[in-house]
N, C-alpha and C positions, 0 to 999 in steps of 0.2 A: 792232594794226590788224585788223578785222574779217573774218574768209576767208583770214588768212594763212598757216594752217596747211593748210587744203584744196589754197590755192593754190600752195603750193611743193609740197603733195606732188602736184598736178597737173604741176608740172614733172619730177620725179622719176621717177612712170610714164612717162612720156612724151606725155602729153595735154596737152590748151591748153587754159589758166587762164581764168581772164576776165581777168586782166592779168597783164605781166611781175610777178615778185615784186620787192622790193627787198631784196637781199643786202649783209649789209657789219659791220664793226666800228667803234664808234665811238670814237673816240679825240679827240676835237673838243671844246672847249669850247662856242663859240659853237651847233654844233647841237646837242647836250646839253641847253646852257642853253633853247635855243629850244623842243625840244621836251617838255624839263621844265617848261618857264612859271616857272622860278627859275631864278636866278643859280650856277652850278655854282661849290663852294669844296670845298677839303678835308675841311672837318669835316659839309657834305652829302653829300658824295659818292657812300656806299651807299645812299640814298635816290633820290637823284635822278638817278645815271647808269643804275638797272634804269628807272627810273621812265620817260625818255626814247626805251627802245627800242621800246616797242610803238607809239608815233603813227609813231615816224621809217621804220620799216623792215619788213619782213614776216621777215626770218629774219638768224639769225648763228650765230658759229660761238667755239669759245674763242682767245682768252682774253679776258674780259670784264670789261676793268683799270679800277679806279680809281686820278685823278688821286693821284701820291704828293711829299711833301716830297723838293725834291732835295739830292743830296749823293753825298759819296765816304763811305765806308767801307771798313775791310778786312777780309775775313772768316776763319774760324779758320783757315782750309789757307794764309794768309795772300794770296791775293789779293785786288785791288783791285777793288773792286764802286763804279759809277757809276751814280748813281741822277736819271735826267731824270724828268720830270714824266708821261711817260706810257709809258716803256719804262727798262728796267736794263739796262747793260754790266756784264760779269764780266769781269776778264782770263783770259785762256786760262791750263791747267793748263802747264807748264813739266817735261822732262823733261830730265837731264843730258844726253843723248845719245839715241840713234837706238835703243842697246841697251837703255838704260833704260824706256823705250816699250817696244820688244820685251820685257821679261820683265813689264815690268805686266800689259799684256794678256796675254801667255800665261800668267799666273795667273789672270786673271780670264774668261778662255773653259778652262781645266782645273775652276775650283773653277764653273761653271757647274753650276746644279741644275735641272732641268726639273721638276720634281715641283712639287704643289699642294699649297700649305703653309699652315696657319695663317696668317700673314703675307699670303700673298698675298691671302686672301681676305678678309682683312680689309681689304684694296684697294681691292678687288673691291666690297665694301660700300660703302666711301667714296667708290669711284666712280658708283656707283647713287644714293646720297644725295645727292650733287653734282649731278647732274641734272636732280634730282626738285627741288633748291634754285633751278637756275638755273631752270628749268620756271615756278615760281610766284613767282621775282620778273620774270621776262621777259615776263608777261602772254601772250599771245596770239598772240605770234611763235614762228615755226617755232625750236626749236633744236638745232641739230647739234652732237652732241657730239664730245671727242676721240677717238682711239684707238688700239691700239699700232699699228706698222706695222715700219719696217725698222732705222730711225733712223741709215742715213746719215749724215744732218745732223749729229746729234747726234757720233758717231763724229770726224768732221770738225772738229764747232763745240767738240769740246771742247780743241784743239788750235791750231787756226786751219788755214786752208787751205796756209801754205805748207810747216808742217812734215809737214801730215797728208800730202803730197804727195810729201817727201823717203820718209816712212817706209814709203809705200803701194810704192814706186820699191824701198828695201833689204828690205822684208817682205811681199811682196805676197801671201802666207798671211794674213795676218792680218784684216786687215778682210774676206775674205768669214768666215772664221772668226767675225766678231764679227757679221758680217750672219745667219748659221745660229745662233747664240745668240738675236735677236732672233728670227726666224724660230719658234724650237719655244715662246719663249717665248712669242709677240703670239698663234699659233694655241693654246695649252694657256690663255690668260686670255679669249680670244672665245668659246671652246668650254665655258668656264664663266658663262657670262653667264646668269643666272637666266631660265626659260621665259617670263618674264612681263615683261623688260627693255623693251617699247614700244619700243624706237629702231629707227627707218625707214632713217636714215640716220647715217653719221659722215664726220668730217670730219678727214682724216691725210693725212701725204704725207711727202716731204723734199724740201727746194732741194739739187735736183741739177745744175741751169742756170746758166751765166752769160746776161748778154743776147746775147749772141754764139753761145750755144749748150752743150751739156751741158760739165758741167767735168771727163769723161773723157771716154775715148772710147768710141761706141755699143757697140761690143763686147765691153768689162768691164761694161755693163750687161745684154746676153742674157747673157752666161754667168752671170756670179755676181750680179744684181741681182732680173732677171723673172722667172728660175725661181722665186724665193725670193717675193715678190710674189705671185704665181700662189698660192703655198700659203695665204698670208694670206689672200686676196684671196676663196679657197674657202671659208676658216673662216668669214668674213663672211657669203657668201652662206648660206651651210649653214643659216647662223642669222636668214636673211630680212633682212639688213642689206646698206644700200649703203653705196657710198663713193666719196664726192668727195675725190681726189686732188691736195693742194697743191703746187706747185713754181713760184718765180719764176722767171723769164728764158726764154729760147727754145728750150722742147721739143717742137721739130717732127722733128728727128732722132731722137727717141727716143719718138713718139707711138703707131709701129704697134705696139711691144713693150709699152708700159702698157698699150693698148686690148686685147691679145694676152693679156695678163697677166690684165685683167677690170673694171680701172679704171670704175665708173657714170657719175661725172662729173668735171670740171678746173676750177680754180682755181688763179691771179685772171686766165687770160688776159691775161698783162704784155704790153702792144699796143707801145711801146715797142721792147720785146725780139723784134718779132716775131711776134707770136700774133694770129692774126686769125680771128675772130668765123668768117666765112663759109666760110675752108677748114677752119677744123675740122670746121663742121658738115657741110657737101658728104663730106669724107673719113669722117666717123664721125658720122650722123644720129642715133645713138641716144644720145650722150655728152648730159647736161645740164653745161652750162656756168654760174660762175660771178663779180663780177668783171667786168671789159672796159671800163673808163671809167678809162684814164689818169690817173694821182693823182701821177706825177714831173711831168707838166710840166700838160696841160689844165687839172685839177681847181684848182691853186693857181691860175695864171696864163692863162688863160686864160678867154673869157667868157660870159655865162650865154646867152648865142646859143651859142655853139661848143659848152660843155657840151651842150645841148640836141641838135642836129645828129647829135652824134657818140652818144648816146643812141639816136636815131632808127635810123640809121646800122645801129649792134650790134643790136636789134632785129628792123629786116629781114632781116639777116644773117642771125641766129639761128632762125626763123623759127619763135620759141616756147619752143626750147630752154636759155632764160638767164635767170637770174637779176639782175639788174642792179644794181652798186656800181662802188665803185673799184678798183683793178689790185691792192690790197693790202689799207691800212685807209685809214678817215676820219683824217686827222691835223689836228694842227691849224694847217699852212700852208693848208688849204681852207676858202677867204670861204664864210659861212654862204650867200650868194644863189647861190653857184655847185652848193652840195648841192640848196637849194631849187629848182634849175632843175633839176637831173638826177632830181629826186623827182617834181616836176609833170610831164614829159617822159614817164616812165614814167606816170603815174597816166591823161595824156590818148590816152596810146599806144593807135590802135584796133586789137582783137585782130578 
C-alpha cells in the first residue's frame, strides 16, 4: 500500500500520519483470496499469501504462515504435534515429577554460555536474511520483526500453565534463574546486530495476562521480571531500535512497570480483557498502540455497522497513536465484509 512505510513510522515517532495505519496478521482465507484476486489453495500459497499483504494492510508482524495440510503427527521426543490449517499444537514436555523439572533446568541454567559463538552468529545471519526475504516479498508494507526478549511464555508454554505453577510454588529459584539466562542472552544477540541492520522497530513480548488480569502476582513481576526487561529494553534502544510489546489479556496492573521498564509500544489491546484504547493513551500519551478491534466476539459476529463504529470509536480514543487491526490475528471465523468495513472505516477516518 503506497505511504505505508512512512506512515507507520509516523506512528512510531509520534507524529500524525495522514491516516491510521492498518496493522495485523492475516490468517483469513477469504481476505487473502480477496486481496490476492485468486483463490487461495495449498499448493499457491507462498505466492499468493505475500502477494495479498500489501493492498490489505500497511504493516505486520511474524509469523507470516501459510495455509498447511492438517493432521496429527508424533514427533521424535515422542510428542503429539496437531497440525490445523492455520496454527500447530504440540503436547507439553512431560516431566516425572516436580524434581525431574528441577534437575533439567538446573543443568540447563549451569551448562548456560553467554559467549558469541560461531553458532550463534550464524543465527544471527539467518536472522538478517530472514528479514531482508520477508522485506521483498511483503512489498511495501512496514515489517516488524521478531526479537529475543524474556521468554516467559515460552518458560511456561513449554510445560503448560498448571504444572509450571506447581513447580514455580516448590522451585521458585528457578524461573527467575531461567529469566537471567534469557536476559545476558537476548542483550549479547541485540548488541550484535550488524551497524547496518535497518530495523526501526520489533515486535516481542510474552502472554503474561489472563483476561482477568496477570497470571502472577504484580510483585514477582518488579522484582524478578522489569528489572530484567529494563536491561533488554536498553540493549534495544542503544542500538536505535523500538519495541512493541506483545501480551494478551488485561495488563493494566502491570502497565506502570512495562512503561517503567521502557516498553515503545502495546499489542493487541484485547478490549475484551479489559484494555481500553483511551486510558492507555490519557495514562501513557507517548505508547504507540497496536490491535484494538475485538476478533473473539465483534470481528466474527458482529456487523459491518458495529465493526465500523467501534473502529471510529478506538481512533478518537487514540488520537493518532494506533495502529488499527484485530485484538490478535485475522482468523478465518472473520466474514471477509466485516475486515472490509474495518479497512474502509480506517482509509475514510479524517485525520
Amino acid at each position: 500500500m503506497k505511504g505505508s512505510c512512512e506512515r507507520v513510522s509516523a506512528v512510531i515517532r509520534g507524529d500524525l500520519p495522514d491516516r491510521a495505519p492498518l496493522f495485523d496478521l492475516l490468517r483469513n482465507d477469504a481476505v487473502l483470496s480477496y486481496f490476492a484476486g485468486e483463490t487461495l489453495t495449498n499448493e499457491n500459497a507462498p505466492e499468493v499469501v505475500f502477494r495479498a499483504y500489501d493492498p490489505a494492510i500497511d504493516a505486520t508482524r511474524p509469523m507470516v504462515r501459510l495455509p498447511q495440510e492438517e493432521g496429527t503427527s508424533v514427533r521424535p521426543d515422542g510428542r503429539t504435534e496437531r497440525r490445523f490449517r492455520w496454527t500447530t499444537w504440540t503436547e507439553h514436555v512431560r516431566y516425572a515429577d516436580g524434581e525431574a523439572y528441577a534437575k533439567a533446568k538446573r543443568a540447563e541454567i549451569d551448562s548456560f554460555d553467554p559467549s558469541w559463538t560461531p553458532a550463534k552468529q550464524e543465527q544471527m545471519d539467518a536472522y538478517m536474511a530472514s528479514i531482508d526475504d520477508h522485506r521483498r516479498r511483503l512489498g511495501e508494507l512496514f515489517f516488524f520483526p521478531g526479537g529475543p526478549l524474556l521468554g516467559l511464555m515460552g518458560i511456561c508454554g513449554e510445560i503448560g500453565l498448571e504444572h509450571f505453577s506447581y513447580y514455580l510454588a516448590d522451585y521458585p529459584e528457578l524461573t527467575p534463574a531461567l529469566l537471567e539466562c534469557h536476559a545476558v542472552s537476548s542483550c549479547a544477540w541485540i548488541e550484535r546486530l550488524p551497524r547496518n541492520h535497518g530495523i526501526e522497530a520489533v515486535f516481542s513480548g510474552d502472554d503474561i495476562a489472563f483476561k482477568g488480569g496477570p497470571f502472577l502476582a504484580p510483585a514477582w513481576y518488579h522484582e524478578h521480571y522489569f528489572p530484567r526487561l529494563t536491561r533488554v529494553l536498553d540493549a534495544y534502544h542503544a542500538q536505535g531500535i523500538k519495541v512493541m510489546f506483545h501480551s494478551d489479556g488485561n495488563l493494566n496492573p502491570l502497565l506502570d512497570g512495562l512503561v517503567a521498564a521502557g516498553i515503545d509500544g502495546l499489542n493487541p489491546m484485547e478490549v475484551l480483557a479489559g484494555m481500553d484504547v483511551g486510558e492507555v493513551h490519557r495514562r501513557y500519551p507517548h505508547l504507540f498502540m497496536s490491535g484494538a478491534i475485538d476478533v473473539s466476539q465483534l470481528l466474527p459476529h458482529g456487523t459491518p455497522a458495529q465493526v465500523r463504529d467501534a473502529v471510529r470509536r478506538a481512533l478518537d480514543a487514540a488520537e493518532g497513536r494506533l495502529m488499527v487491526g484485530s485484538s490478535t490475528e485475522l482468523n478465518n471465523e472473520v466474514p471477509l465484509e466485516n475486515y472490509l468495513a474495518l479497512r474502509e472505516a480506517v482509509l475514510e477516518y479524517p485525520y
